[in-house]
N, CA, C, O and CB atoms as a CASP TS submission, in Angstrom:
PFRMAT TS
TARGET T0000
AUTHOR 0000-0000-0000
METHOD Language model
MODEL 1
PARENT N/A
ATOM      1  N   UNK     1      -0.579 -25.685   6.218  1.00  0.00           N
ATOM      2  CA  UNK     1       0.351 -26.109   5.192  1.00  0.00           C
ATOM      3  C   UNK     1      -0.233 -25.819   3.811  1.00  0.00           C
ATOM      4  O   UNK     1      -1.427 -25.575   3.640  1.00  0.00           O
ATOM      5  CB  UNK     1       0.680 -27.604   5.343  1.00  0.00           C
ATOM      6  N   UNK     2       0.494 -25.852   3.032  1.00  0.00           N
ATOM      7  CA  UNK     2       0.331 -25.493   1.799  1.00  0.00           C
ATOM      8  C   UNK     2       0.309 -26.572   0.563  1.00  0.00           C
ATOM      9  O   UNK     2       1.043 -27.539   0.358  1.00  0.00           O
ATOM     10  CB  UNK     2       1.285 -24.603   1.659  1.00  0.00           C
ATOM     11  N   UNK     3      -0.680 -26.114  -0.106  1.00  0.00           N
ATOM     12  CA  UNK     3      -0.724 -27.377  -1.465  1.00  0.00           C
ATOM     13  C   UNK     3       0.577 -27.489  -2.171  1.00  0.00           C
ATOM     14  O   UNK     3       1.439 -26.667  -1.862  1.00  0.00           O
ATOM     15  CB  UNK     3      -1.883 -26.984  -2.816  1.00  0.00           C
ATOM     16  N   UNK     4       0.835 -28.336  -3.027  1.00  0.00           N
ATOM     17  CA  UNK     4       1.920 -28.393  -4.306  1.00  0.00           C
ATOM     18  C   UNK     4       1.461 -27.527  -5.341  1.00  0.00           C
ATOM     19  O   UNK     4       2.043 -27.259  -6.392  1.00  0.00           O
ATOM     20  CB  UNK     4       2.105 -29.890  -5.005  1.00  0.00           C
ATOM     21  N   UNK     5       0.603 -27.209  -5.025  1.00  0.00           N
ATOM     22  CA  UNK     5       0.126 -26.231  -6.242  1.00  0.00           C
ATOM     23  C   UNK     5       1.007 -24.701  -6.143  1.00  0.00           C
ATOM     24  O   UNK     5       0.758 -23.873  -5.266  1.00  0.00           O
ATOM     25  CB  UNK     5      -1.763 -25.905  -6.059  1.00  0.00           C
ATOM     26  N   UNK     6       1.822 -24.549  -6.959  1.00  0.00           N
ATOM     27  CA  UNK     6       1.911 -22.987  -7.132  1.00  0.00           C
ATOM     28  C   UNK     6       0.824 -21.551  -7.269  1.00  0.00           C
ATOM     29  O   UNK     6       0.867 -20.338  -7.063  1.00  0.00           O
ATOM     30  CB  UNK     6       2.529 -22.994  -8.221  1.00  0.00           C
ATOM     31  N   UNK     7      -0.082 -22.541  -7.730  1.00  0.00           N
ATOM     32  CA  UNK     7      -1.474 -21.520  -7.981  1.00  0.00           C
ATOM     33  C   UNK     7      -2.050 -21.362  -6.540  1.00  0.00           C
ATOM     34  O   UNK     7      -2.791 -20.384  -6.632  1.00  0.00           O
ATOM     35  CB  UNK     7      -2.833 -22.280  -9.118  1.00  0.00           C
ATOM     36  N   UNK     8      -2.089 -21.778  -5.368  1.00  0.00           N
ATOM     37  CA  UNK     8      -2.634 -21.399  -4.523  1.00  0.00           C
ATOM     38  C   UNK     8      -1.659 -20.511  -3.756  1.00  0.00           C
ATOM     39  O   UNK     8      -2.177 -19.569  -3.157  1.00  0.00           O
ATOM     40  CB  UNK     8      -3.204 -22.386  -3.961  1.00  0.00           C
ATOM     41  N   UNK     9      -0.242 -20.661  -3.667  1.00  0.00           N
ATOM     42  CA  UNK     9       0.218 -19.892  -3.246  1.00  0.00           C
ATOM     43  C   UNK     9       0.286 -18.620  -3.513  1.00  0.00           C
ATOM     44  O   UNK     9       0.418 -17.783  -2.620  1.00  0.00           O
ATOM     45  CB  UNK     9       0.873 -20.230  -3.173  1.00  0.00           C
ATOM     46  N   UNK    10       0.170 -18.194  -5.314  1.00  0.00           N
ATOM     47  CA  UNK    10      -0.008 -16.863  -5.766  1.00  0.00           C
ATOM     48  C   UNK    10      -1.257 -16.866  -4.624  1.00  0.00           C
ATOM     49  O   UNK    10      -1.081 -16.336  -3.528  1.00  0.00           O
ATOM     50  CB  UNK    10      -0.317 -16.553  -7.609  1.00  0.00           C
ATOM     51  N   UNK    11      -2.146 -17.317  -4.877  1.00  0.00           N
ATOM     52  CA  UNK    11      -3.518 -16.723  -4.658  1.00  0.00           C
ATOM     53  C   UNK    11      -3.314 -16.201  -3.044  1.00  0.00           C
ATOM     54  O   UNK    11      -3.868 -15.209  -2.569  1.00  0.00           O
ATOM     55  CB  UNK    11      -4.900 -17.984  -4.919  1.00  0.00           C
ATOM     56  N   UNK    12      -2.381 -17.115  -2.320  1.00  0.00           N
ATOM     57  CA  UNK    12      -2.195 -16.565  -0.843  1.00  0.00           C
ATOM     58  C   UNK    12      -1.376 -15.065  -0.526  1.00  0.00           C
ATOM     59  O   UNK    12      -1.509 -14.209   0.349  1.00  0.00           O
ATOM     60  CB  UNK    12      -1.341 -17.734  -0.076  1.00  0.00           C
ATOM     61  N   UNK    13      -0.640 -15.193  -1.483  1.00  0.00           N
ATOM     62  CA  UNK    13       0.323 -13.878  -1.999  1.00  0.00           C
ATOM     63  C   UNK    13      -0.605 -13.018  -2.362  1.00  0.00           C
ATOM     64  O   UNK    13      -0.516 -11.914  -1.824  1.00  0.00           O
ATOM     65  CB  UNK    13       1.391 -14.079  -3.290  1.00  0.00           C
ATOM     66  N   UNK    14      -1.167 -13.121  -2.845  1.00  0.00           N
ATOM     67  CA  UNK    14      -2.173 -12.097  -3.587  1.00  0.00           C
ATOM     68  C   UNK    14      -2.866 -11.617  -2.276  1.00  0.00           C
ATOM     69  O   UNK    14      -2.291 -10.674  -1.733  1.00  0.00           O
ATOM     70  CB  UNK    14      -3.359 -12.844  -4.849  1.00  0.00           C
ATOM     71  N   UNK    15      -4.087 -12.121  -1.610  1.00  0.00           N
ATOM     72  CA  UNK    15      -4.285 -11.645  -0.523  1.00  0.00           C
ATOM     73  C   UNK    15      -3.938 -10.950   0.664  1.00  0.00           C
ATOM     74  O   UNK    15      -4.671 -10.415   1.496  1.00  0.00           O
ATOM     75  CB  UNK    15      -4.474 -12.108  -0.370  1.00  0.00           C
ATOM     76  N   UNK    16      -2.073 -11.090   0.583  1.00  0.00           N
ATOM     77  CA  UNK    16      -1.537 -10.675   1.790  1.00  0.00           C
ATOM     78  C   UNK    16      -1.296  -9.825   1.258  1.00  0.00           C
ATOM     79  O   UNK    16      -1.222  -8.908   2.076  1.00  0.00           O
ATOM     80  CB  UNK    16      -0.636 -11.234   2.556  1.00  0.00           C
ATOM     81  N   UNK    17      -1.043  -9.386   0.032  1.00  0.00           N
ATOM     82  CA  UNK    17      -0.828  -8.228  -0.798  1.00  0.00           C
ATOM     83  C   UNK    17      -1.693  -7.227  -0.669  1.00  0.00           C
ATOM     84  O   UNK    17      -1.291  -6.189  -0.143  1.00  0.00           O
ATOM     85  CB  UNK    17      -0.808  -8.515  -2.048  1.00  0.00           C
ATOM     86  N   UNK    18      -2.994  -7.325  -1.102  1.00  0.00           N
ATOM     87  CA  UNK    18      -4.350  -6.805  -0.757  1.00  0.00           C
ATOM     88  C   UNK    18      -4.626  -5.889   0.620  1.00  0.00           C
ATOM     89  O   UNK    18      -5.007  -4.730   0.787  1.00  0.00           O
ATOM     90  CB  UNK    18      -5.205  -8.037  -0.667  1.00  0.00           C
ATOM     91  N   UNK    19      -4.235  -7.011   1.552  1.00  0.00           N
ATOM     92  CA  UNK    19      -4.867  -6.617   3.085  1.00  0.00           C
ATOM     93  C   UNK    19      -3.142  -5.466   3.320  1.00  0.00           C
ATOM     94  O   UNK    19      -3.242  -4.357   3.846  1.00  0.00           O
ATOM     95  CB  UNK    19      -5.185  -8.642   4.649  1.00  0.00           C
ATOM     96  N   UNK    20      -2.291  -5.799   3.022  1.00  0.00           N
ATOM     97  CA  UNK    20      -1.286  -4.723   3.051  1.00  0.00           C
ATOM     98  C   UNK    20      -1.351  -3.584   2.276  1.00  0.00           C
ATOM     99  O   UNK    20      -0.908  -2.532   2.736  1.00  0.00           O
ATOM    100  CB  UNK    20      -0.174  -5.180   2.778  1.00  0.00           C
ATOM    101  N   UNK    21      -1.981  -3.642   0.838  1.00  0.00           N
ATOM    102  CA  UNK    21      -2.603  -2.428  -0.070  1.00  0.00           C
ATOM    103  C   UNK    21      -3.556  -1.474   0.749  1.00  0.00           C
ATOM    104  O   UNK    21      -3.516  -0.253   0.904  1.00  0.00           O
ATOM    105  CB  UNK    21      -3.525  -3.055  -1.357  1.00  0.00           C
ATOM    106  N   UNK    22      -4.492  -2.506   1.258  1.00  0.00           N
ATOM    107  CA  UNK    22      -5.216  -1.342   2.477  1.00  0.00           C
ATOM    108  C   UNK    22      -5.218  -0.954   3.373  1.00  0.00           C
ATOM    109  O   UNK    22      -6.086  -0.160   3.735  1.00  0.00           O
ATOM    110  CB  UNK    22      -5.960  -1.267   2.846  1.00  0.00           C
ATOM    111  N   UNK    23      -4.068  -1.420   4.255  1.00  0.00           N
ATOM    112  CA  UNK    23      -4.039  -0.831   5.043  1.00  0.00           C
ATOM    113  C   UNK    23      -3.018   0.609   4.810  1.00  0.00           C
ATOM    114  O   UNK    23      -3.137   1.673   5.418  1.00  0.00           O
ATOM    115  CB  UNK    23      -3.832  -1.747   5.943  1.00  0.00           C
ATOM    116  N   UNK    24      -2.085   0.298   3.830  1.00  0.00           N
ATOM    117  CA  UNK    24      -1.474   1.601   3.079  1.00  0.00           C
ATOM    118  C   UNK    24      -2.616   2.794   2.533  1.00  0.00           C
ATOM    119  O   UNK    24      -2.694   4.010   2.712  1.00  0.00           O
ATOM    120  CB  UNK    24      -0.617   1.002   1.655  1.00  0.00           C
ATOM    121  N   UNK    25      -2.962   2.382   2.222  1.00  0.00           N
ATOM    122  CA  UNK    25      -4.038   3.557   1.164  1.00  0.00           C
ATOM    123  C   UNK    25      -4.795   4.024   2.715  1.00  0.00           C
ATOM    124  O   UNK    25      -4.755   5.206   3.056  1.00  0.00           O
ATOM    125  CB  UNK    25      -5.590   2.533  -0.502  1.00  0.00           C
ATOM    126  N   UNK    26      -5.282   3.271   3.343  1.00  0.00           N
ATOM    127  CA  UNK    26      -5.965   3.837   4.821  1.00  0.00           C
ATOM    128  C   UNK    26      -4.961   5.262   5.509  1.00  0.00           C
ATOM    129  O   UNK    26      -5.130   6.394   5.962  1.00  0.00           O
ATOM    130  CB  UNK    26      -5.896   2.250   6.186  1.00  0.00           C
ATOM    131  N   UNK    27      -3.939   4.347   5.231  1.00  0.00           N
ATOM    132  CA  UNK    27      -2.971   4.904   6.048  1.00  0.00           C
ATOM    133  C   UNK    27      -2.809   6.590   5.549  1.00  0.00           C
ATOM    134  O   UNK    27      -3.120   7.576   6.216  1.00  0.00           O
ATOM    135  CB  UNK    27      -1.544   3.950   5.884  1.00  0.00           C
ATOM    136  N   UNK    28      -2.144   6.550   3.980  1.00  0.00           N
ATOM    137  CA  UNK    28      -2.194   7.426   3.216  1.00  0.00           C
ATOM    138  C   UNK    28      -3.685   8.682   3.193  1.00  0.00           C
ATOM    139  O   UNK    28      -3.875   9.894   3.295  1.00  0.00           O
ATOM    140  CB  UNK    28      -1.964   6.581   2.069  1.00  0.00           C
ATOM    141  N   UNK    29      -4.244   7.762   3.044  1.00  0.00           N
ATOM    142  CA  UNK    29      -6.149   8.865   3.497  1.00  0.00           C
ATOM    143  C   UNK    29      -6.334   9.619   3.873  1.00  0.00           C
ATOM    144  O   UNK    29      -6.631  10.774   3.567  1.00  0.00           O
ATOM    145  CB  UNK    29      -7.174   8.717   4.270  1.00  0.00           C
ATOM    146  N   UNK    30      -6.106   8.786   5.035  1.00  0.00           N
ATOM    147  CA  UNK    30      -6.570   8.899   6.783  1.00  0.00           C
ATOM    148  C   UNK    30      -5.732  10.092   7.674  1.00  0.00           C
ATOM    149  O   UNK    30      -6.166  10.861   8.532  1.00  0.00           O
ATOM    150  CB  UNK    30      -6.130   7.222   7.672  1.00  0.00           C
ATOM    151  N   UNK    31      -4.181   9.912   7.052  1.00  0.00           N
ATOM    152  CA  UNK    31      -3.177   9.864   7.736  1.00  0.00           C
ATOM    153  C   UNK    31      -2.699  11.230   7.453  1.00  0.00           C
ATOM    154  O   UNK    31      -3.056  12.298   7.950  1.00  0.00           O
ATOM    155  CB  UNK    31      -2.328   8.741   7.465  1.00  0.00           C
ATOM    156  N   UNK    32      -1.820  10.973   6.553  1.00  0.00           N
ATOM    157  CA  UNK    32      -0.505  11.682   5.322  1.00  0.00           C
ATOM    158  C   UNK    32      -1.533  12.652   4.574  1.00  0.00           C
ATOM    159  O   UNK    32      -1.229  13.843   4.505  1.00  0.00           O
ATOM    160  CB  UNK    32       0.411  10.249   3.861  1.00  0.00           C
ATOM    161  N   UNK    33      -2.900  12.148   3.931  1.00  0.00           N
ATOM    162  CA  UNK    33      -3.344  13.683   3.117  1.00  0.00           C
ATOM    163  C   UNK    33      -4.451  14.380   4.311  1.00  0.00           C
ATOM    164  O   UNK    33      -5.081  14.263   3.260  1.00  0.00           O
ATOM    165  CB  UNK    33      -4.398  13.344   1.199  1.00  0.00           C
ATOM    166  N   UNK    34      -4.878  14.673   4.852  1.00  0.00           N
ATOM    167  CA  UNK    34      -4.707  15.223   6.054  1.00  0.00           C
ATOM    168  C   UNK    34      -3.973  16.001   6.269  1.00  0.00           C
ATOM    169  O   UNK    34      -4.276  17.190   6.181  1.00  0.00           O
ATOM    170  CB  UNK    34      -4.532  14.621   6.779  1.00  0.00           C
ATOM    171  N   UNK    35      -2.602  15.534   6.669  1.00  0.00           N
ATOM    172  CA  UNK    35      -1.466  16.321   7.334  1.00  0.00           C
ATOM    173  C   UNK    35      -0.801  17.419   6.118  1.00  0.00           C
ATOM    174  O   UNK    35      -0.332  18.549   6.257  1.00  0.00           O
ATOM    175  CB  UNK    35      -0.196  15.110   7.947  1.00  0.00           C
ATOM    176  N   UNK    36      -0.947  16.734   5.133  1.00  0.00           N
ATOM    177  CA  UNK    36      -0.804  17.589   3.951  1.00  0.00           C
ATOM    178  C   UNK    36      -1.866  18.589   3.591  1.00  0.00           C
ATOM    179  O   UNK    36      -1.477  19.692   3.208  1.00  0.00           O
ATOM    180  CB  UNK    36      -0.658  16.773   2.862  1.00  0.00           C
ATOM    181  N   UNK    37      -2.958  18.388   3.651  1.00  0.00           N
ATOM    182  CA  UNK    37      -4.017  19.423   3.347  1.00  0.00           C
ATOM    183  C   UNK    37      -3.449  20.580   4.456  1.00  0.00           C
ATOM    184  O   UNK    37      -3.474  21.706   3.959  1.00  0.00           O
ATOM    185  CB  UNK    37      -5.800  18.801   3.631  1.00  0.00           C
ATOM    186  N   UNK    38      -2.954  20.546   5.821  1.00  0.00           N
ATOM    187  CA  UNK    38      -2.792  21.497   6.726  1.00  0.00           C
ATOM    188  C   UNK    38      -1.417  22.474   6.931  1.00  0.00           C
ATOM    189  O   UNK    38      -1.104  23.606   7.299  1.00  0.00           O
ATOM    190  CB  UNK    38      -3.042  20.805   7.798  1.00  0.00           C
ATOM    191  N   UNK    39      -0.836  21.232   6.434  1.00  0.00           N
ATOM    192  CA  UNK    39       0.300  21.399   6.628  1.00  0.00           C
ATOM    193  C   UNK    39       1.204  21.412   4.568  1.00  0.00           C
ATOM    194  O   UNK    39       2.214  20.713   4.485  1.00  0.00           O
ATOM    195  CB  UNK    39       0.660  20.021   7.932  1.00  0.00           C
ATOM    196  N   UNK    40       0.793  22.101   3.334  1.00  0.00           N
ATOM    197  CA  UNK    40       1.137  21.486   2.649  1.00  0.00           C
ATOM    198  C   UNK    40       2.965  21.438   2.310  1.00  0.00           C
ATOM    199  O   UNK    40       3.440  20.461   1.731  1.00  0.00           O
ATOM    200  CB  UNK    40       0.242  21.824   1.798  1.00  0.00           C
ATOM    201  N   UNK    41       3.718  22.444   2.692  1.00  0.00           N
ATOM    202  CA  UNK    41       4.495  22.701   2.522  1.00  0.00           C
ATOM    203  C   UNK    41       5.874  21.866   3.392  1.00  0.00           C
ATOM    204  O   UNK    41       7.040  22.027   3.034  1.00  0.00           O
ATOM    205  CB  UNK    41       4.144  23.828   2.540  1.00  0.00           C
ATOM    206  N   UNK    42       5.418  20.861   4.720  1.00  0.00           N
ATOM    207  CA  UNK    42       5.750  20.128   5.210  1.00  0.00           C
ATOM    208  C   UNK    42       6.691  18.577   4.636  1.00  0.00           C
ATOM    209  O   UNK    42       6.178  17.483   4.397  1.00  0.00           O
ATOM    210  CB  UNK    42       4.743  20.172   5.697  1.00  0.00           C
ATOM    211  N   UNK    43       8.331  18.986   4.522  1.00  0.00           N
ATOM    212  CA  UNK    43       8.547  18.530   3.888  1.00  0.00           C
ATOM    213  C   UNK    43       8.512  16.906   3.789  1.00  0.00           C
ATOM    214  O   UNK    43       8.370  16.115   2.856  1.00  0.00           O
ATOM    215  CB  UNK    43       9.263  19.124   3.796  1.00  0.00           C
ATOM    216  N   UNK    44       8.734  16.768   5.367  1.00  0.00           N
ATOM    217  CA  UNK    44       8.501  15.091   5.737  1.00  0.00           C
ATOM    218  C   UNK    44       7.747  14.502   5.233  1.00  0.00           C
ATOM    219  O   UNK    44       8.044  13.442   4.682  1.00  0.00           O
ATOM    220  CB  UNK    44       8.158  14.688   6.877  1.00  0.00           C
ATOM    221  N   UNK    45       6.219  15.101   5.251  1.00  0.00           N
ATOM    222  CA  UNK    45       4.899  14.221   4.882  1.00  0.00           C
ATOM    223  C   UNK    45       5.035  13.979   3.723  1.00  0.00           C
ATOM    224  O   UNK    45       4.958  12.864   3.207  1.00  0.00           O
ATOM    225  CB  UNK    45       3.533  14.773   5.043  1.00  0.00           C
ATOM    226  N   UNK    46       5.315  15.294   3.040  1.00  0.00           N
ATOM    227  CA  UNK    46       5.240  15.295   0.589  1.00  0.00           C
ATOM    228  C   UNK    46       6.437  13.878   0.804  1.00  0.00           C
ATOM    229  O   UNK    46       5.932  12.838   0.382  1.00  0.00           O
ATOM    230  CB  UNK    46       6.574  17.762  -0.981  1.00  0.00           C
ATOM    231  N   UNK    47       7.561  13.726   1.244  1.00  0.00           N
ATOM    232  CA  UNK    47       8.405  12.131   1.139  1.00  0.00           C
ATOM    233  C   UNK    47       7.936  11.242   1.642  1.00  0.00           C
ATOM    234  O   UNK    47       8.216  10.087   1.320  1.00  0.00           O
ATOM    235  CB  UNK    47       9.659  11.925   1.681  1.00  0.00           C
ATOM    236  N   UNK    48       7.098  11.552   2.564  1.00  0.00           N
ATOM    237  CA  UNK    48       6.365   9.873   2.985  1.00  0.00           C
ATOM    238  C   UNK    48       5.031   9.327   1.967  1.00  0.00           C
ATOM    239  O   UNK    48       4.659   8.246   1.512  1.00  0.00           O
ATOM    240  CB  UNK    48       5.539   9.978   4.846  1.00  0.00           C
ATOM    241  N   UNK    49       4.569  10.761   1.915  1.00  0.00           N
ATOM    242  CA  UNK    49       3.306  10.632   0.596  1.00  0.00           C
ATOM    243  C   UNK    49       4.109  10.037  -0.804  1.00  0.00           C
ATOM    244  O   UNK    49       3.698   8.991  -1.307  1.00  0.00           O
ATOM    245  CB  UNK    49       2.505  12.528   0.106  1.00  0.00           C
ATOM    246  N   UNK    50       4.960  10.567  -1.240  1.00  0.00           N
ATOM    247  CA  UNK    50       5.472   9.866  -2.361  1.00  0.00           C
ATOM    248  C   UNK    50       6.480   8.857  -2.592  1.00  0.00           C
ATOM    249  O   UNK    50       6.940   8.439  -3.654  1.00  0.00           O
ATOM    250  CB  UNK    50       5.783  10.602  -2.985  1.00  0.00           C
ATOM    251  N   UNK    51       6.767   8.509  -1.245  1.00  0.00           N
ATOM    252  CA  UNK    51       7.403   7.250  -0.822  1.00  0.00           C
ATOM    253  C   UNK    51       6.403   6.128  -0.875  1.00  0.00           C
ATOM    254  O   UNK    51       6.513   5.146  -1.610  1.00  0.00           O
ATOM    255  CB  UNK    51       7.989   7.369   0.597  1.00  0.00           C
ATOM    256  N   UNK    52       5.342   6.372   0.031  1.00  0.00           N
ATOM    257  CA  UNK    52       4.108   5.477  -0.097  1.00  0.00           C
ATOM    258  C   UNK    52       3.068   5.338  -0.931  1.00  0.00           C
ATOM    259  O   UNK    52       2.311   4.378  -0.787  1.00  0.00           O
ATOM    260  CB  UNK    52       3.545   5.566   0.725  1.00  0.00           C
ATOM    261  N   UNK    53       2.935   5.961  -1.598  1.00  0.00           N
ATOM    262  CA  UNK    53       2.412   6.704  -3.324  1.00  0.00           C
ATOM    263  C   UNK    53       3.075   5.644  -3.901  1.00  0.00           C
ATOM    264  O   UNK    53       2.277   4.785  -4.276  1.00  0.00           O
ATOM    265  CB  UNK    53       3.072   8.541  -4.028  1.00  0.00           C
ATOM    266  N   UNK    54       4.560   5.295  -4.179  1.00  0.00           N
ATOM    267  CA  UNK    54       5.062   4.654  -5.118  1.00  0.00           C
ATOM    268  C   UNK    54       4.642   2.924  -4.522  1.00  0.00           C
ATOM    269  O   UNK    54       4.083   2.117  -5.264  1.00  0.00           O
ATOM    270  CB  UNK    54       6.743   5.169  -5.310  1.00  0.00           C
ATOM    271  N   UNK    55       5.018   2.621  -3.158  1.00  0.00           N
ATOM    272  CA  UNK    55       4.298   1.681  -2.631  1.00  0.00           C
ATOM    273  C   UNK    55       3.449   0.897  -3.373  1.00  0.00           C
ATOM    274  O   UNK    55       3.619  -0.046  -4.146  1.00  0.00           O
ATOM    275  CB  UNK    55       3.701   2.143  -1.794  1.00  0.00           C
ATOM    276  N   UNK    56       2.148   1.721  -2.812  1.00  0.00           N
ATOM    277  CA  UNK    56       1.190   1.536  -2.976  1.00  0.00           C
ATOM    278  C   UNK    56       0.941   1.036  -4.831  1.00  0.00           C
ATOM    279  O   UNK    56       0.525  -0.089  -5.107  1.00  0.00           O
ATOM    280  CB  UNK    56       0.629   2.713  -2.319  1.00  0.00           C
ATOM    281  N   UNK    57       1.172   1.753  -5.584  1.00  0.00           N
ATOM    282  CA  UNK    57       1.338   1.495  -6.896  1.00  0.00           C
ATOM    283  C   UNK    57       1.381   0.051  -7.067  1.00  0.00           C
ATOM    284  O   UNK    57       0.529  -0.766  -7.418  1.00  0.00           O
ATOM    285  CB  UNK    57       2.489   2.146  -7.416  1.00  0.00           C
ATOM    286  N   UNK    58       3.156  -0.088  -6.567  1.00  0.00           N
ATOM    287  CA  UNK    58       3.342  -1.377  -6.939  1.00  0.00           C
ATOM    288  C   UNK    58       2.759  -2.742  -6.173  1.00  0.00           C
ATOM    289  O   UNK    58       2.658  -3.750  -6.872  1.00  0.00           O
ATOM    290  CB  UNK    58       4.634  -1.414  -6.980  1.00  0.00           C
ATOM    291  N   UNK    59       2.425  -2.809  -4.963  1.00  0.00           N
ATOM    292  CA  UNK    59       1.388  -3.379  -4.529  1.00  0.00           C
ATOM    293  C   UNK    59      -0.202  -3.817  -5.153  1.00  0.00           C
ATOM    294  O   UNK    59      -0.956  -4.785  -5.051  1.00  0.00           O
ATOM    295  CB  UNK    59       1.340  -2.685  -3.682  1.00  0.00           C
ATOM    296  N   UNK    60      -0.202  -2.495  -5.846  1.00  0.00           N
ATOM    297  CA  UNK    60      -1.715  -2.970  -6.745  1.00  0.00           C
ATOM    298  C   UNK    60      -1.251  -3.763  -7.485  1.00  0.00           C
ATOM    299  O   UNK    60      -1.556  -4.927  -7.225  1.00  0.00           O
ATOM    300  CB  UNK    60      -2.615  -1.915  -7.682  1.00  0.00           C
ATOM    301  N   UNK    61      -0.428  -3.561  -8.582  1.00  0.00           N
ATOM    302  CA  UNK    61       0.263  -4.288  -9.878  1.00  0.00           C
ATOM    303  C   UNK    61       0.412  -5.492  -9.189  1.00  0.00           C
ATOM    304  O   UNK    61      -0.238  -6.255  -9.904  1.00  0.00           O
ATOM    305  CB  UNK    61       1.777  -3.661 -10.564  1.00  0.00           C
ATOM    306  N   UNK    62       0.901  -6.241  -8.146  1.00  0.00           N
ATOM    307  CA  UNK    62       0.906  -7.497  -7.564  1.00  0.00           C
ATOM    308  C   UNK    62       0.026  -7.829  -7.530  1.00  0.00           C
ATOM    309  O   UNK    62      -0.166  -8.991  -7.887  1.00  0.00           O
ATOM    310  CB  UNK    62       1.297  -7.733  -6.608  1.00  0.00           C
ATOM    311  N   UNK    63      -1.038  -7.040  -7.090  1.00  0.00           N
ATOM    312  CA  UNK    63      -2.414  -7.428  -6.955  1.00  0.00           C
ATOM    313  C   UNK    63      -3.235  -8.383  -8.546  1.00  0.00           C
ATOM    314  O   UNK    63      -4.122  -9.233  -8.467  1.00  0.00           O
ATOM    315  CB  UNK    63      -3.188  -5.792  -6.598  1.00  0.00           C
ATOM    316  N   UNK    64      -2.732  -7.996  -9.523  1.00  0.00           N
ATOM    317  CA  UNK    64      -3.271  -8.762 -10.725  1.00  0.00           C
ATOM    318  C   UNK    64      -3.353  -9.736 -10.939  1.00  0.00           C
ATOM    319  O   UNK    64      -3.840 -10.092 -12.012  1.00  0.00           O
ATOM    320  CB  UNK    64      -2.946  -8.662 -11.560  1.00  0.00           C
TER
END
């Protein structure tokens, strides 16, 4: 359960934010530039890369 505090809940938000930021950027890495280095002209991946590109962005900005 959760405090009355609003401040801990950011702070719980914030974390779930985080552990979802990395596993995106992993994902993106690991994954998507990879498939792009081989493949660059592949149009699926360049929309998932800048689908999750924009993601990722705004996920950090939550992160503050």
């Amino acid at each position: 359960m959760f405090s009355d505090d609003p401040a801990d809940w950011i702070e719980y938000e914030k974390k779930q934010f985080r552990l979802i930021l990395g596993r995106l950027t992993r994902m993106i890495t690991g994954t998507l530039d990879p498939h792009l280095a081989r493949y660059p002209d592949d149009e699926w991946a360049q929309l998932a890369s800048a689908q999750l590109t924009g993601v990722r962005a705004t996920l950090a900005q939550l992160n503050k």
